[in-house]
N, C-alpha and C positions, 0 to 999 in steps of 0.2 A: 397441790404442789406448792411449798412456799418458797421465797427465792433461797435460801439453801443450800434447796437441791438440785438447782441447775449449776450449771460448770460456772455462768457468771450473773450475776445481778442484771446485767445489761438490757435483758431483755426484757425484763418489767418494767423497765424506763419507757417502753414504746407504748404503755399502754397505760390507760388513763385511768383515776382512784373508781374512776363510778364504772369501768369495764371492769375492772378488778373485782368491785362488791357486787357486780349484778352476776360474774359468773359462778362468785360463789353464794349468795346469797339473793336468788332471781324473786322479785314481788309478785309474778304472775304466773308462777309455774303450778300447773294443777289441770283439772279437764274437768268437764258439766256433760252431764247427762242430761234424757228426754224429762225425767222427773222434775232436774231444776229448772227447764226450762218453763215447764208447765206451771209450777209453783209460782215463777215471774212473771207470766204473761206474754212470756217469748218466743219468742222461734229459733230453736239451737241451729245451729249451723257447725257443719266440722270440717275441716280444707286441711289436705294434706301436700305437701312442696321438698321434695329433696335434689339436691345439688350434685350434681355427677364431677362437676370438678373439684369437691373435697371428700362427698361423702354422706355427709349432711343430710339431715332430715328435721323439717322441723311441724306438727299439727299444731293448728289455730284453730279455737272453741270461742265462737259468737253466742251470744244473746239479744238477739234482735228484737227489738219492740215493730211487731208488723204493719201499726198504725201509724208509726211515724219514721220506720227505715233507723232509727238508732239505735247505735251499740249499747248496750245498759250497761254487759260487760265482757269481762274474753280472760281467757287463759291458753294455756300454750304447753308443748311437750316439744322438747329437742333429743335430737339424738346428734350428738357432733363437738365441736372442737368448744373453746368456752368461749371463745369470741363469737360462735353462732347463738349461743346457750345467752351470754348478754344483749346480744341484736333482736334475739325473737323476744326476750323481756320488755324491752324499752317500745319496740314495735309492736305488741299486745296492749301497753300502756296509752300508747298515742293512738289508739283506734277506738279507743274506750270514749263513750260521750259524743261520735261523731255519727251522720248519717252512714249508710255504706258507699254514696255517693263522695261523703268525706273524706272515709278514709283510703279511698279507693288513689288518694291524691298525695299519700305517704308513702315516701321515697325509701332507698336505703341513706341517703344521704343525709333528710331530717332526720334516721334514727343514728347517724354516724354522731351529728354536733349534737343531738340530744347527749350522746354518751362522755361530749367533751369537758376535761374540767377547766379548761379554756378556750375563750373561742375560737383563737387562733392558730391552736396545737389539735392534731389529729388525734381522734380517742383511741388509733390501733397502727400498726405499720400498713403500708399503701397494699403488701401483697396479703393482705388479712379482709382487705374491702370485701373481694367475691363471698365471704360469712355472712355480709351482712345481708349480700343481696337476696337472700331467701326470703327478708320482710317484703319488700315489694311483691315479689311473685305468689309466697302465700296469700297475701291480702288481696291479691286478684282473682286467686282461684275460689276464697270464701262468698267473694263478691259476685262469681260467676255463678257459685251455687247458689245464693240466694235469689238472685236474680233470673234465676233458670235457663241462663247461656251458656255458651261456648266460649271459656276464656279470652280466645283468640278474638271474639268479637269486642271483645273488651281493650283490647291492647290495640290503639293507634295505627303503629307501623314497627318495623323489625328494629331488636334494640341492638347495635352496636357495640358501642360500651354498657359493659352489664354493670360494672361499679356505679358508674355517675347514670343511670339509666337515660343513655341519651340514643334518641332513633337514628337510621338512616338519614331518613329526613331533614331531621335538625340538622347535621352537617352538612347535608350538598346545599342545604339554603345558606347555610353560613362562610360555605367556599363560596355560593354564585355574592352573596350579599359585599361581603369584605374582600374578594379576590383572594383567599387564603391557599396559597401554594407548599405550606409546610404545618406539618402537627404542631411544632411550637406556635405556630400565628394559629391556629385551628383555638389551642388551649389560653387566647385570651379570652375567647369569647365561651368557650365551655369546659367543663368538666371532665371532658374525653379522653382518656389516657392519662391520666395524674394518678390514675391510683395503682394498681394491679400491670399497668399497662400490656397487657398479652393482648388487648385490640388496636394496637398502634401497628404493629408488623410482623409477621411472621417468625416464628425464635422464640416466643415468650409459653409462659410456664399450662395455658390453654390452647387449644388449637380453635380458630375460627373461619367460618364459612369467608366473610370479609375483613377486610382489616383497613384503618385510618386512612395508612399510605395509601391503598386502592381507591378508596371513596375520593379523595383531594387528586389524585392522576384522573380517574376518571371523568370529574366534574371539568377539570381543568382542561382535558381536551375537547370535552361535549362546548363547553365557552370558548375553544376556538374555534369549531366546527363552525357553531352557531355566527360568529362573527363573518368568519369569510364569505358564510352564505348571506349573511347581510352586506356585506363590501360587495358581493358578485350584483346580490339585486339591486341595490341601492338607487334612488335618482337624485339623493342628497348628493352633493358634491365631495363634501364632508367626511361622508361614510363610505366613501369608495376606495376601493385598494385602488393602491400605488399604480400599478399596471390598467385597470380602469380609467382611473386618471389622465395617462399617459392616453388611452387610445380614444379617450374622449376629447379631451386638449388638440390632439392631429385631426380631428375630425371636423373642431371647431375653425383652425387655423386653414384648412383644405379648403371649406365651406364658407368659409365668412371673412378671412382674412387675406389672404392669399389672391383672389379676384381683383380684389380693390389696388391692392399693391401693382398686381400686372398692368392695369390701365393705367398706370403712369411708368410703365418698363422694368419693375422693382416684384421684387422676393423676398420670402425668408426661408431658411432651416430653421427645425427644430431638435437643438443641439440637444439639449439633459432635460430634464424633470426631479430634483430632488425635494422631497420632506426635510425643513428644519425648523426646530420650534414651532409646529404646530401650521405654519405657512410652505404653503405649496409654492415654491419658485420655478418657474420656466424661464428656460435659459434659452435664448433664442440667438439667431446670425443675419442681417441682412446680407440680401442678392440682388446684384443688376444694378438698376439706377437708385436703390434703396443704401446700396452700404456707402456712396459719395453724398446724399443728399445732408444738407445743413440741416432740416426738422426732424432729422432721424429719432431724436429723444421724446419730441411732440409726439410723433406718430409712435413710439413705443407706448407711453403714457395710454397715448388713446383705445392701443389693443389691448393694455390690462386693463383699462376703466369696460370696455367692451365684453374681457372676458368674467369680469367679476357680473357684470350685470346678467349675461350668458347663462351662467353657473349660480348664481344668486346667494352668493359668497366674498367675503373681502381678504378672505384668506389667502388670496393670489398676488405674486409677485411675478412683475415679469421683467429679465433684464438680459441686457446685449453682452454677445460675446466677442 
């Protein structure tokens, strides 16, 4: 179809001179038989991969040298759109010369900027990505047959985004890592959702088992869970919730402070306990012969130098009310 014959040019602008030539014009399109293999000293291998969210079908044809696990060569058959017809060219290309171990480590995303005629401009529109990803997933399953597994032994953890093939895993480690509470701060650090985005949330033009939002909500409450059960156990001072704090501080004042006070006719309340900047202040009242005495400020001084040693923290503030 040349532009033409569509209503407007426009949409040839989205896609790159070497998408354009490899759909029509693809360097690896053809298949090998047991004969050629035999002729080379190979071991054929044949992987077949179709796409249920376009359609898509694409076989991949190995030549595997069995002495040394390398590709000698490959060709490819597509059945599908010409953005898949370009992705499984370029991706029969770059498997070529590699161990299976190699190419096992070719993305759809190396065959994306492979297809780029800059580096910085996408070789196709973002919702054209899921085309591409049939290179990865074929090249796992030729990998699986040669190797005499079960694909899925091969595959890491569950992938997420299928564009940018990024797992589960990689993100909840990248929400606990950077604290990331939104997909935009998710996507400084990876490729997840920039392309196709139908695994960012619910609405998009796939339907998915999980999606972005859930992975970052769920990480994000599991790291508060986690926290509070550390504030609950905690004997760090530090790491103790507010309310820990608080019934540690009346314990310490009950037990250690408060006796000494009485034996000279004197008290105190313990009015607040607030967090600010990072310093715990207790706010205290003297009682009895404590709220007229002159060394009132001495003897404060001395119950925060007490309580910091206590608590084995200098993060404490203590002051009269």
């Amino acid at each position: 179809m040349g532009r033409n014959d569509l209503i407007t040019g426009n949409v040839w602008e989205q896609y790159s001179n070497k998408v354009i030539e490899r759909m029509n014009n693809p360097k690896f399109l053809g298949e090998f038989t047991e004969e050629d293999a035999k002729k080379r000293n190979a071991k054929l291998v044949v992987a077949d991969f179709g796409s249920e969210a376009c359609g898509d079908a694409v076989r991949l044809y190995w030549l595997v040298d069995p002495k040394t696990d390398k590709i000698i060569d490959a060709r490819f058959k597509s059945f599908g759109c010409g953005t898949a017809i370009a992705s499984s060219d370029v991706m029969t290309e770059l498997t070529i010369g590699k161990t299976v171990d190699e190419a096992m480590k070719v993305t759809n995303l190396d065959v994306e900027k492979a297809l780029r005629d800059e580096p910085d401009k996408p070789a196709f529109p973002p919702q054209k990505m899921h085309c591409s990803v049939m290179a990865y997933d074929v090249i796992m399953e030729a990998a699986a047959k040669y190797k005499g597994k079960d694909v899925k032994d091969l595959k890491d953890d569950e992938i997420v985004c299928e564009c940018a093939r990024v797992t589960r895993k990689e993100i909840e480690d990248i929400v606990r890592k950077y604290n990331v509470k939104t997909v935009e701060e998710l996507q400084k650090y990876t490729d997840a959702g920039k392309y196709c985005k139908s695994c960012v949330a619910p609405g998009g033009h796939e339907e998915r088992d999980v999606y972005l939002v859930d992975i970052i909500r769920e990480v994000q409450e599991q790291m508060k869970k986690e926290k509070l059960n550390e504030a609950a156990t905690a004997e760090d001072f530090e790491k103790m919730s507010l309310i820990k704090k608080i019934k540690a501080i009346e314990e310490f004042l009950d037990k250690k402070i408060k006796p000494m006070l009485a034996m000279d006719g004197g008290s105190l309340e313990l009015v607040d306990i607030r967090e600010e900047d990072g310093i715990t202040k207790v706010y205290v009242k003297y009682l009895g012969a404590c709220a007229t005495c002159a060394s009132g400020a001495m003897t404060l001084y001395a119950i925060e130098e007490e309580m910091k040693k206590h608590f084995n923290t200098d993060k404490i503030k203590v002051e009269q009310v």
